[in-house]
N, C-alpha and C positions, 0 to 999 in steps of 0.2 A: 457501431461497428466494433467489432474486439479483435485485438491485435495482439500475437502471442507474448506480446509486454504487460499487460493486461491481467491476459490468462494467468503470464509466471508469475505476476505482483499478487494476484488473486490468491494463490495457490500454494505462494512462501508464508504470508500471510493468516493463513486461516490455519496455518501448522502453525506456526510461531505464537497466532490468537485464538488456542482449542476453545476456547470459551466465547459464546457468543454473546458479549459486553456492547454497551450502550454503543462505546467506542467504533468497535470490530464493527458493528451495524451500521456506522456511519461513515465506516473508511471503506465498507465497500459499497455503499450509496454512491462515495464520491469515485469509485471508481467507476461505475455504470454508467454515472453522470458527465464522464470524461471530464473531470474536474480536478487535474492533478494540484492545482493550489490548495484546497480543501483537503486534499487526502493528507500532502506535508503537513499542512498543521496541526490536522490529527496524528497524524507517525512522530512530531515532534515531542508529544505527551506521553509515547511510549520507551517502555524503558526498554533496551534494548541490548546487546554488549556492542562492543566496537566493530564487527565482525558482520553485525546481522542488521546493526546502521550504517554502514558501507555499503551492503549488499541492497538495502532495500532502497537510500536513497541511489544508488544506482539504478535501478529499476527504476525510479519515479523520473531521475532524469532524461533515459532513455525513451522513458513514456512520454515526458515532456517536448522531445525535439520530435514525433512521433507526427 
């Protein structure tokens, strides 16, 4: 089931990762997978500014109480 937390994490995401990396392909595996533990660990490895690792693990959190 996808849930516009999902969709907005999908969608920041694929803007912020234009490039379709090993990584990218497997954080949105784990998103499909409803597997928000795997996607953190993958978003841990990316570099991100402070701004856009706020935003995103906000979104992962939100996914996660979800």
């Amino acid at each position: 089931m996808t849930t516009a937390t999902t969709v907005s994490l999908l969608r920041w995401l694929r803007r912020q990762l234009r490039e379709p990396t090993p990584d990218r392909e497997r954080l949105e595996a784990a998103i499909a997978n409803n597997d928000p533990a795997e996607a953190r660990r993958i978003v841990a490895r990316v570099t991100f500014n402070d701004a856009q690792r706020r935003h995103v693990e906000h979104l992962l959190d939100e996914w996660q109480r979800s």
